[in-house]
C-alpha positions in Angstrom: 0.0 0.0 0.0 1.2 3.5 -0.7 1.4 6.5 1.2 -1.1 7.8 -1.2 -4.1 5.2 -0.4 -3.2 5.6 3.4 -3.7 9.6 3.3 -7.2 9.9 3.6 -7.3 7.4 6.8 -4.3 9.4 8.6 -6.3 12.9 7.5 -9.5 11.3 8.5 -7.5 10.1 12.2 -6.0 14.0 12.6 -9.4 15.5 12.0 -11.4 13.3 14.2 -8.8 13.6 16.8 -8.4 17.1 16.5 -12.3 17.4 16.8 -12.2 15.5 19.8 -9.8 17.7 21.7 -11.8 20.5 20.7 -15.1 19.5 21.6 -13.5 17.5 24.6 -11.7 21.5 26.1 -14.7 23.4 25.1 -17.0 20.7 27.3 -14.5 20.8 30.4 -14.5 24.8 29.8 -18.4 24.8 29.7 -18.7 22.5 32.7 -16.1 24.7 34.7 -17.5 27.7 33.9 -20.8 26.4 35.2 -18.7 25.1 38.4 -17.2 28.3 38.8 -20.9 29.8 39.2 -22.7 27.2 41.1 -19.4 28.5 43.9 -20.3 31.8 43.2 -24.1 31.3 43.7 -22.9 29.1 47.5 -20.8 32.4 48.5 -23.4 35.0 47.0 -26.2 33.1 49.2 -24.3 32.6 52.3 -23.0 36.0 52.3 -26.7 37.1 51.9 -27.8 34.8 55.0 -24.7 36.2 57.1 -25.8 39.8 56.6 -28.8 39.2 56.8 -28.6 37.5 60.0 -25.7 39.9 61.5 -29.0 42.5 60.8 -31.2 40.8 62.5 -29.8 40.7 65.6 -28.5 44.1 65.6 -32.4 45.0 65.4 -33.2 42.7 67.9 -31.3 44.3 70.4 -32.6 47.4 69.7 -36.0 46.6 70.1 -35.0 44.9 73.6 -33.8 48.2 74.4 -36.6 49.8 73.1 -39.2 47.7 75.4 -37.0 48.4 78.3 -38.2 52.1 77.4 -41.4 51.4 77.4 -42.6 49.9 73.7 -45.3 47.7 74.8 -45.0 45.4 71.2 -41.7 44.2 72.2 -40.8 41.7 74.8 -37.5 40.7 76.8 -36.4 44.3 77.7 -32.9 45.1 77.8 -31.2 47.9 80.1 -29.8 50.5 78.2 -26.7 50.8 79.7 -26.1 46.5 78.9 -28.4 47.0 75.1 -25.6 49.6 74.0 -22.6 47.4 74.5 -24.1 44.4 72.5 -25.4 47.2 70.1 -21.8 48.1 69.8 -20.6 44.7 69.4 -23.5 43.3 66.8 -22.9 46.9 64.7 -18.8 45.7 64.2 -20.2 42.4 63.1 -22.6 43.6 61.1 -20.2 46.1 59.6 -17.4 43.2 59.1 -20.4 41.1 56.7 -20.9 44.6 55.2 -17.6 43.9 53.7 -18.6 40.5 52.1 -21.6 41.8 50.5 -19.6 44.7 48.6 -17.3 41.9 47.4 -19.9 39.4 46.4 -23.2 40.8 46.1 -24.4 42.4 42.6 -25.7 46.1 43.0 -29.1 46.0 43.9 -28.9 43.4 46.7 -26.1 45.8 47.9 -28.2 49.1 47.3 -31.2 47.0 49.2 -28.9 46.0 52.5 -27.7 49.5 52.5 -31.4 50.7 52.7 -32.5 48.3 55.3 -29.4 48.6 57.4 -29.9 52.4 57.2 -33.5 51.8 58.4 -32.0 49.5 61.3 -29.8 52.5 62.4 -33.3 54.9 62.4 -34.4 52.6 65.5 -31.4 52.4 66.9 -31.0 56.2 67.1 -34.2 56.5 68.5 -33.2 54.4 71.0 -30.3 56.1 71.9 -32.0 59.0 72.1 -35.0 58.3 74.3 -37.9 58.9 71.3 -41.4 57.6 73.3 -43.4 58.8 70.2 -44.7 55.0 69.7 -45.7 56.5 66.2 -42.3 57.3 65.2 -41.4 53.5 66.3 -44.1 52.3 64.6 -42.9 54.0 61.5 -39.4 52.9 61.7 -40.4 49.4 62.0 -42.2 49.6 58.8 -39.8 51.4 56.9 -37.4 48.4 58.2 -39.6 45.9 57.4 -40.3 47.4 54.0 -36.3 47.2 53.5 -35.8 43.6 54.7 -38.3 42.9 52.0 -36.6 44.4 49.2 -33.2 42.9 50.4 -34.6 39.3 50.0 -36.6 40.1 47.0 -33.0 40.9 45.8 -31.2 38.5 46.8 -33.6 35.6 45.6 -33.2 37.3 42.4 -29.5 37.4 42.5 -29.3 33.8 43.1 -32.0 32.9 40.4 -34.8 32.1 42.8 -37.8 31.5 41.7 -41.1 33.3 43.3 -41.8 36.3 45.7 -40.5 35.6 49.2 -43.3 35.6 51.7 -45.1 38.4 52.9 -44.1 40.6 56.1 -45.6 40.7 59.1 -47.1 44.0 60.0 -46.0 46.8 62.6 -47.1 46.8 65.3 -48.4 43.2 64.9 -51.7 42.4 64.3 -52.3 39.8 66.6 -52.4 42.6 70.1 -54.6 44.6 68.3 -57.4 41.2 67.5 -56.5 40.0 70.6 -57.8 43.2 73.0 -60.8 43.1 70.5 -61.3 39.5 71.6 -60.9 39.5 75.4 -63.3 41.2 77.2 -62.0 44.3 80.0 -62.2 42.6 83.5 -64.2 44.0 86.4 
């Protein structure tokens, strides 16, 4: 046999190997590239559940504080003078998450936490201050509440989930106002 009748086998071996390879690196490209964002999506969602929770109990202790002052729709009062130190402390954690969401987060999840962190910091200051309008507490908690909505709404779209995240509760909750309508005043 000649080199000439064995041509179109060795061409037809380089092409199909060279077609291999390729479709071989761009499969392993495609699948690491999907890797790549499936790690992404992990950090991106338990960055959001960090800040989300360093938030939370930043509030919390704030509204201890505040029934310490005298907000009847908050239990487990906290002295001031005890409330500010944790305050302290869960604002540095808060504040070292902060970080993580500027590095991971895409811009309106960050623009969201900003607004609902800011709203966090409108109780706080009226705690620090002493504010008894219950109105004006009333109104921060909805203004907060309203934020922590649009932070999740964000975030679930961020990380590709599907659906509205549930519905709020209401400040100041429902529940004390249908339960005085329900109990009759003693004698």
């Amino acid at each position: 046999m000649s080199l000439a009748d064995q041509l179109p086998a060795l061409i037809g071996v380089v092409v199909g190997s060279v077609g291999s390879y390729a479709a071989q690196s761009l499969t392993e490209r495609r699948k690491w590239k999907i890797q790549k964002l499936e790690r992404w999506d992990e950090k991106r969602f338990e960055t959001y559940i960090r800040y989300g929770n360093a938030l939370k109990v930043q509030l919390r202790i704030a509204q201890r504080i505040g029934a310490a002052m005298g907000y009847t729709d908050v239990t487990d009062p906290l002295e001031r003078s005890h409330g500010f130190t944790e305050l302290a402390e869960a604002e540095s954690h808060r504040a070292a998450e902060w970080e993580s969401m500027l590095l991971v987060g895409d811009a309106a999840t960050i623009a969201a936490a900003r607004k609902w962190h800011e709203a966090v910091w409108t109780i706080e200051l009226l705690v620090r201050e002493g504010v008894s309008a219950s109105t004006d507490w009333a109104r921060a908690h909805q203004i907060a509440s309203a934020a922590r909505d649009q932070f999740y709404e964000s975030a679930r779209g961020d990380l590709g989930i599907g659906g509205a995240p549930p519905p709020s509760g209401e400040w100041p909750r429902q529940w004390r106002a249908e339960l005085s309508e329900r109990t009759e005043p003693r004698p």
